[in-house]
N, CA, C and O of each residue as an XYZ file, in Angstrom:
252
protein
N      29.176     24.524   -124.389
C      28.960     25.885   -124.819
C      27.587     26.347   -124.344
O      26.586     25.639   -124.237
N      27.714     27.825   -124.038
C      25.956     28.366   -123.350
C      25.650     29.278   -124.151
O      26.719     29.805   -124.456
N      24.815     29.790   -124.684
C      24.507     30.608   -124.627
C      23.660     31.910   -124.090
O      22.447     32.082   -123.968
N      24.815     32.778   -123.814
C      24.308     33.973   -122.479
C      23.561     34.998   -123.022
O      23.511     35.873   -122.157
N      22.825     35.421   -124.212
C      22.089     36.317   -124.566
C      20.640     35.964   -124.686
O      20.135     34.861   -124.898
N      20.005     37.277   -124.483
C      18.728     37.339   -124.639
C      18.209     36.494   -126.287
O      18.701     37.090   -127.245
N      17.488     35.480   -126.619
C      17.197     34.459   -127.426
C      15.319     34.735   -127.990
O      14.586     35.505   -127.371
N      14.942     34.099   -128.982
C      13.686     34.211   -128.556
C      13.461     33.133   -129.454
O      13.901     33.506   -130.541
N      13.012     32.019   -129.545
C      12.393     30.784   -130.042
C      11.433     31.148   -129.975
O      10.895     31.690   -129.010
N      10.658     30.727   -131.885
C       9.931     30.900   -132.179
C       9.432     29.383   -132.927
O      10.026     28.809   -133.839
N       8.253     28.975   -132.292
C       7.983     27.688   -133.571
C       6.072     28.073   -134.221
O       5.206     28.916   -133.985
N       6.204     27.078   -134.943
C       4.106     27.245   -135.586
C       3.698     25.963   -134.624
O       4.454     25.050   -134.291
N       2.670     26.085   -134.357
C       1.710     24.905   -134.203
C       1.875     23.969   -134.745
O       1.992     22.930   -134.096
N       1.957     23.955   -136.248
C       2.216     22.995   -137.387
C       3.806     22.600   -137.918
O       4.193     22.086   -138.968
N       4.581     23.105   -136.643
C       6.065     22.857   -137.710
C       6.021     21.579   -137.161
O       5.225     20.948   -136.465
N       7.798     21.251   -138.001
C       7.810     20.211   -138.265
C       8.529     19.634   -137.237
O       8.808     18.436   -137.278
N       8.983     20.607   -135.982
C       9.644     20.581   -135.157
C       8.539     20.334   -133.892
O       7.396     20.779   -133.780
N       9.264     19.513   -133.043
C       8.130     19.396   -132.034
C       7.746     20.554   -131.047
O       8.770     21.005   -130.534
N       6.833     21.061   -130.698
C       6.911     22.046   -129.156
C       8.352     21.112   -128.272
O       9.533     21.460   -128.271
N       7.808     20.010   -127.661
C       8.640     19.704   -126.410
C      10.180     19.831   -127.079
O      11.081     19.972   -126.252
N      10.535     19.798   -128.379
C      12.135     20.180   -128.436
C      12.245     22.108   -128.552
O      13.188     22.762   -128.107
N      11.341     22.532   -129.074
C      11.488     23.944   -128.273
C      11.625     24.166   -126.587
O      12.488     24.868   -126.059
N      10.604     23.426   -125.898
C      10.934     23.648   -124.591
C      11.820     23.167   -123.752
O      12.171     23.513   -122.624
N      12.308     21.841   -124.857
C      14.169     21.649   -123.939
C      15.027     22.966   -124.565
O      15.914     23.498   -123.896
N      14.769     23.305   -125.544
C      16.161     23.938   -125.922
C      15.702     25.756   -125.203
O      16.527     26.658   -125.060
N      14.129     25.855   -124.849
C      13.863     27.268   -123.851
C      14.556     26.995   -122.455
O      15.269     27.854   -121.936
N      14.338     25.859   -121.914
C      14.675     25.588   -120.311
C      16.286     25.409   -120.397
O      16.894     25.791   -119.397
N      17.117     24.833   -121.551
C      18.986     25.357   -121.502
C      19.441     26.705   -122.063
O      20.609     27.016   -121.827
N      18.617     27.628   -122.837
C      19.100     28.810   -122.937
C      18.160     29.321   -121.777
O      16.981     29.058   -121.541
N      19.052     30.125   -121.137
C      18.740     30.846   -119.900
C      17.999     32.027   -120.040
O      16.947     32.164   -119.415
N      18.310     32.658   -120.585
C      17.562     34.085   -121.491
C      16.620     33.964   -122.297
O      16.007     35.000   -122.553
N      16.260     32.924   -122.846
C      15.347     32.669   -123.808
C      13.867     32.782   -123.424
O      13.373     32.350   -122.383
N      13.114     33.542   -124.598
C      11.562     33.339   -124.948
C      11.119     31.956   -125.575
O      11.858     31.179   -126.180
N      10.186     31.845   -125.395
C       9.386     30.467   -126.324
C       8.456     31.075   -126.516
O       8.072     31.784   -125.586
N       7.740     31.077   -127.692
C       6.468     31.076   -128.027
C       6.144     30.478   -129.530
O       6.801     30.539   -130.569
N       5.007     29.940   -129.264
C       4.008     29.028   -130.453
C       3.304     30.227   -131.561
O       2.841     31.308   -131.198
N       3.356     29.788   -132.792
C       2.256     30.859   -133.481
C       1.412     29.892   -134.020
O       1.865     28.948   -134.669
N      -0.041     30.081   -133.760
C      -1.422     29.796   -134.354
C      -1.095     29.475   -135.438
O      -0.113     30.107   -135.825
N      -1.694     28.348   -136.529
C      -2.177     28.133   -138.186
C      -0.392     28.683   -138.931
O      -0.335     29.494   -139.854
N       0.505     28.237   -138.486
C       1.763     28.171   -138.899
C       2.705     27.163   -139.025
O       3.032     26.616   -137.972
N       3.210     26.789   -140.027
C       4.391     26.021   -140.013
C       5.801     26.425   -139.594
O       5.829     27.325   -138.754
N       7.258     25.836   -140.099
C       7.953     26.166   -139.861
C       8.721     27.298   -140.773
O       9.767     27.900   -140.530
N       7.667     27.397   -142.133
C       7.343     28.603   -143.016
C       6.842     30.091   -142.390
O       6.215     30.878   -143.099
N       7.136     30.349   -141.186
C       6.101     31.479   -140.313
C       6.717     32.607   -141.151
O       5.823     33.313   -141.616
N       8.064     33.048   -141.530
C       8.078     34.307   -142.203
C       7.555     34.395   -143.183
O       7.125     35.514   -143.461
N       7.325     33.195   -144.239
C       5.925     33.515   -145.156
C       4.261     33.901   -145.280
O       3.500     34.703   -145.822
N       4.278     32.564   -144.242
C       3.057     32.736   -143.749
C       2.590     33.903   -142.819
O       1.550     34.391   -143.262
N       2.997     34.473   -141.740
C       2.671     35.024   -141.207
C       3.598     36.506   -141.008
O       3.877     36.746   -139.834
N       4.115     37.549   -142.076
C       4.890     37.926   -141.945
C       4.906     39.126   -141.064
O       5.821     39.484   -140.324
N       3.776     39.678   -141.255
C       3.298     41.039   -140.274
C       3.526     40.343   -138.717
O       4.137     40.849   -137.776
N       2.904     39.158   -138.759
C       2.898     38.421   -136.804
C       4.492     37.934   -136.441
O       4.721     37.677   -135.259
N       5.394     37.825   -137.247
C       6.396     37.223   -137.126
C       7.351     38.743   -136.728
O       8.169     38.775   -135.809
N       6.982     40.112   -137.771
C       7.783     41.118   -137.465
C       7.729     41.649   -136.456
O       8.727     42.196   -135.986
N       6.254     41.641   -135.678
C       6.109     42.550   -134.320
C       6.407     42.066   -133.459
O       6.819     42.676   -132.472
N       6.268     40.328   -133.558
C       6.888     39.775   -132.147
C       8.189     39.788   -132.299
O       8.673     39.218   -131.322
N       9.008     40.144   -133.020
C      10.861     40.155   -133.499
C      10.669     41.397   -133.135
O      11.349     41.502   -132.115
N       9.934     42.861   -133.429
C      10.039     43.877   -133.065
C      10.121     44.158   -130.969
O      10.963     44.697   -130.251
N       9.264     43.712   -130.781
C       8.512     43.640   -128.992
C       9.563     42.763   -128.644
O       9.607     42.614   -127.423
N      10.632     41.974   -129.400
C      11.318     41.287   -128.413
C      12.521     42.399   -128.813
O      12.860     43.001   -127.794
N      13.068     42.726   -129.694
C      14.001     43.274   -129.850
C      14.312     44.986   -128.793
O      15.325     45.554   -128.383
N      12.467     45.338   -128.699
C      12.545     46.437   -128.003
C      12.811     46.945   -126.708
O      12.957     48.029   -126.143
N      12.815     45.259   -126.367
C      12.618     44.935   -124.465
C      14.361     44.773   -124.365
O      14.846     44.821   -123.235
N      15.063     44.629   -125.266
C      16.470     44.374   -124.812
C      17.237     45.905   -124.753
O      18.415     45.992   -124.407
């Protein structure tokens, strides 16, 4: 299975998830964003909720 839509992976610095399994799963979705957020876990809509909406906003606006 692929998935063919525009994607945007999002992880914290601090999750609990590694970067390098974000960047296997950026380099098999074809469409996909990656990006890291600063002083965040995998809690980022708590923690960071204003930084979490604009980059969901700026990605949502580009499609």
């Amino acid at each position: 299975m692929e998935i063919n839509i525009p994607t945007l992976l999002v992880y914290g610095d601090r999750d609990m998830y590694t970067p390098e399994l974000g960047l296997e799963l950026h380099k098999a979705i074809k469409k996909s964003q990656f990006c890291i957020l600063p002083n965040t876990s995998h809690d980022v809509f708590w923690e960071k909720p204003e930084l979490i909406s604009q980059i969901a906003m700026d990605f949502f606006s580009t499609k």
